[in-house]
N, C-alpha and C positions, 0 to 999 in steps of 0.2 A: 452486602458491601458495607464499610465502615463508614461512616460521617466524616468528612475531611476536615478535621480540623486544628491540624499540623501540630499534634502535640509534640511529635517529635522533635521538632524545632527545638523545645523546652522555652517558657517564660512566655511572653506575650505575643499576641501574633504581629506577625513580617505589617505592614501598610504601604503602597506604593508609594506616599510620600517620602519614605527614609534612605532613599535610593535602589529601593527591590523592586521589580516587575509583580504586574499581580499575577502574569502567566507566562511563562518562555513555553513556545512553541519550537518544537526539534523535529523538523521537516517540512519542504517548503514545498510538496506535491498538492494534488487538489483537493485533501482532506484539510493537511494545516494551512492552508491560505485563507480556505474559507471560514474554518476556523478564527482563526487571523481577523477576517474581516469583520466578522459577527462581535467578535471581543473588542475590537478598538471601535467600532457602531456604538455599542456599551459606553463607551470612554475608558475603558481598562486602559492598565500601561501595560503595554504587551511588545514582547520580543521573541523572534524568528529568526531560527538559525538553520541556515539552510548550507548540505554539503553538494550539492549541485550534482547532483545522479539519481536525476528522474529515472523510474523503472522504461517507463515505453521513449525514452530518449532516440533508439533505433527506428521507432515507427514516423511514420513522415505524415498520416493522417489518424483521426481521433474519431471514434463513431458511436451512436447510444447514446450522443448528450445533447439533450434538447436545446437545439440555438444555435448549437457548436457543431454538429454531426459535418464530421466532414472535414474539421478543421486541423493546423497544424498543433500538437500537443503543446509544442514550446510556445505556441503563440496564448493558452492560455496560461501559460505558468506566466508570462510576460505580464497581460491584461491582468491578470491577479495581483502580480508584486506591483506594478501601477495605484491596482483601489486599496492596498491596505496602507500605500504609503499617507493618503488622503486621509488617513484615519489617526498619524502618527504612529502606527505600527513603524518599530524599528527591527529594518533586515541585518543581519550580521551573516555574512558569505564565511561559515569554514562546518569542524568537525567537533562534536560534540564526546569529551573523555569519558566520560562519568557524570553523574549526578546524585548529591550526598544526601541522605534527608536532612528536611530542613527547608531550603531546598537550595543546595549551590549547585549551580551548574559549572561545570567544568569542561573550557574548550581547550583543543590539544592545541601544547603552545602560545598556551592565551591566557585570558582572563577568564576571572569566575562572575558569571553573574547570581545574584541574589533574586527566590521565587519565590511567590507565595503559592502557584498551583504549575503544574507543569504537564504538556500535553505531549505526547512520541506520536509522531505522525510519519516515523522513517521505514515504511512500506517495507516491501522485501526485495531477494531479488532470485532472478529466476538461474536454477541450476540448469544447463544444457549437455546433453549426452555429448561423448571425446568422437564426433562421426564429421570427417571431415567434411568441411562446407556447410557446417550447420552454423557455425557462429557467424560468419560469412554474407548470409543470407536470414538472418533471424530479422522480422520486423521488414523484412521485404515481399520474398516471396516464400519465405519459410513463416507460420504461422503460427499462434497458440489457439487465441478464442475464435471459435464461430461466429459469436453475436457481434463481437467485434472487426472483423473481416473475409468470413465467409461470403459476404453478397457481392465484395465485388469483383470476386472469383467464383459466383456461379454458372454452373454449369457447363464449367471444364472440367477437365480432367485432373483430381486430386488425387492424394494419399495422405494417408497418416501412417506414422513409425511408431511398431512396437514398445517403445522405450520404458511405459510405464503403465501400471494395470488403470488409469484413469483414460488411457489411450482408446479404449473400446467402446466409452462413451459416447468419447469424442466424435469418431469415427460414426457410431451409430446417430448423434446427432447432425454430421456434415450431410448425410443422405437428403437431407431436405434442400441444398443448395445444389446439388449435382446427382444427377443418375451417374456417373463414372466416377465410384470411390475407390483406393484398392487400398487395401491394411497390409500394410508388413510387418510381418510378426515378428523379427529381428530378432531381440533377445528375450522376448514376452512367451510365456507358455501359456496358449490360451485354453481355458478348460472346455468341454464339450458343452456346457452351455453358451460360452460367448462367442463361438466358432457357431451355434446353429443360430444364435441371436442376429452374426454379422451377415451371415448367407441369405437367413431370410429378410433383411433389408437388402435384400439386392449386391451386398457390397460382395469383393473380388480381393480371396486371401493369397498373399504371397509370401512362401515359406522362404526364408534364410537370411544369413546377416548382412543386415548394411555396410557396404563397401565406404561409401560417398555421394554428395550430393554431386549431379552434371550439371554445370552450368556453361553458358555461351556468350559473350557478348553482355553479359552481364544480367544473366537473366537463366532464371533455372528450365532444365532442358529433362530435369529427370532423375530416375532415384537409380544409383546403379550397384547391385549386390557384390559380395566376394567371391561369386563363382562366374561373376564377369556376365550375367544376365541384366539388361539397363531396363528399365520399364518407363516411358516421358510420362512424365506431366508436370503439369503446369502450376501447379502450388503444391506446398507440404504442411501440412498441422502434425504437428507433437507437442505432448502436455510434460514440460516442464517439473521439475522438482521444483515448488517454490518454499525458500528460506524464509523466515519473516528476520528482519535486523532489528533484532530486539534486545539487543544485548545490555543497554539501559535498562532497560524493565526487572530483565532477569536478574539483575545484576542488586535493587533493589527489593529482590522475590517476591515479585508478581506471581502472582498465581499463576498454572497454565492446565490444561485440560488434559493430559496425560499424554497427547500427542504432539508437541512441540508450540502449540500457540497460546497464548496469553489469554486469561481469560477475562470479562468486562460484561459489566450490566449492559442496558440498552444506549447510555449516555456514552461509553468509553470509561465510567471510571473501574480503576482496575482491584485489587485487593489490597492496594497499598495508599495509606492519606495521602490525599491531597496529588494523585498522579495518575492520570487520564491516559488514555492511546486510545489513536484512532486511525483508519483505513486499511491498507494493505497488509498493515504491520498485526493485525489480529484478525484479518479477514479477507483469507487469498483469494476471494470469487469477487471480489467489491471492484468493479468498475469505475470508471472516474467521474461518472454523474453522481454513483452511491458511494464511494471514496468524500466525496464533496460535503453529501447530505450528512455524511456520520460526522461529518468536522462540525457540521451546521447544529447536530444535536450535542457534539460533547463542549462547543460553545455555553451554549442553552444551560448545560447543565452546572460548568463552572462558573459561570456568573451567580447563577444561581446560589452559587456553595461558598462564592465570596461574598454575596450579599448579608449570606445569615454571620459569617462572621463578622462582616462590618458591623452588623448589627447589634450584636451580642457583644461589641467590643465599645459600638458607641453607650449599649445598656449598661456595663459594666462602669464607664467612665462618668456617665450620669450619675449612679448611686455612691459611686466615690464622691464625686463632684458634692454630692448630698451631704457625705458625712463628713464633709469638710476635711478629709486626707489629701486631697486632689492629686490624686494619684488616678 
């Protein structure tokens, strides 16, 4: 990765005194909050722009994060914008156009603000197969992660839908929360290894296309095919197409790994000076404990990155100061 030290810009570096931020934050999920918070901790001037579409906005509880298991999603995104305000961390509610090196940020409809580092924390979002009642029931009783809400649907009676070859995983790891799994193979061709894979976990394949989810009273009742065969149960997992929204990134050509994600060291910074991403948006398995922690390290690392330029700006102004240019 290169050293950020915003040559692009051209001339001297940005300083938060001149009216620039030292970091705009573009996502207010639970990687850039924490983010967020760690950087105004620091005393950075830092600014967060948030378009208000959390990815798990549909889910009504939050599981896997130590303190919180359990809790409503929205209520940490709340307690969050709360601690950065304490920090003078400044929230700006909209959408983010563009971002030019250098670093302007450009809001649609708005103004531009002035960065010296800039971090994308605009997660993804999840693509859902055209199967009626799936959008309906997403974040209810229609499911994606196991780890995240398998247990408190164990040991009823589940399924997962064919939709996509990550689905047999899935499927293969839901065994441990229920003895009653059943896979529809929907539109999936499963090869003879995954078909003996799924049998010897006990689980129960069902050949043909999904019709429709059945629901009742507001609560799903069962999966029911196009040749009019209904099979209950009681929850659905399907794994999702997920997009990462990264269209900043790309748009600055970020590097990306040959299959559509952005690629970044361990800190989040990415191939391009002086421009970090982190959580969702370069790591679709990253949970909201570990969404949180990668904000917490790619913090770490831009301060760090503004430090040596402080530093190298305060040395620079020294040795002028020396030769009496005062420049």
């Amino acid at each position: 990765m290169i050293k950020a030290t915003n040559d692009l810009a051209g001339g001297a570096p940005r300083t938060a005194g001149d009216g620039t931020y030292d970091v705009v934050v573009v996502g207010a999920g639970a990687a850039g909050l924490n983010a967020a918070l760690l950087l105004g901790r620091a005393r950075r001037k830092v600014m967060m722009i948030d378009a208000g579409e959390p990815r798990n906005a549909p889910a009504s509880h939050m599981y896997g994060f130590l303190s919180r298991d359990g809790s409503d999603p929205a209520t940490l995104l709340e307690l969050g914008r709360a601690e950065i305000a304490r920090y003078g961390v400044r929230l700006v509610q909209g959408r983010v156009e563009a971002i030019d090196h250098g670093y302007d940020v450009r809001m649609v409809g708005g103004p531009v603000f002035q960065a010296r580092r800039v971090l994308i924390a605009t997660g993804l979002r999840d693509e859902l197969p055209d199967i009626p009642g799936v959008r309906e029931r997403w974040g209810k009783d229609l499911l994606h992660c196991p780890y995240c809400h398998a247990y408190e649907v164990r040991d009823q009676p589940l399924a997962v839908l064919g939709t996509s070859p990550g689905a047999v995983h899935q499927a293969l790891l839901l065994r441990a929360w229920s003895d009653d799994v059943v896979f529809f193979t929907h539109t999936l061709e499963l090869s003879a290894q995954d078909r003996e894979r799924l049998e010897a976990r006990g689980l129960r394949i069902v050949e043909g296309r999904i019709g429709h989810l059945v629901t009742e009273d507001d609560r799903l009742q069962g999966v029911a095919l196009t040749d009019g065969r209904i099979v209950p149960r009681a929850a659905v997992f399907l794994f999702p197409r997920m997009v990462p929204q990264d269209e900043l990134l790309t748009r600055l050509g970020c590097a990306n790994d040959g299959n559509g994600w952005v690629t970044t060291d361990r800190t989040g910074r990415t191939s391009v000076d002086g421009v970090w991403a982190t959580g969702n948006v370069i790591d679709p398995r990253a949970q909201v404990v570990t969404a949180a922690g990668m904000g917490s390290a790619a913090a770490f690392a831009i301060n760090t990155d503004l430090l040596e330029e402080d530093v190298d700006h305060a040395v620079q102004r020294r040795r002028a100061e020396a030769r009496g240019d005062g420049r």
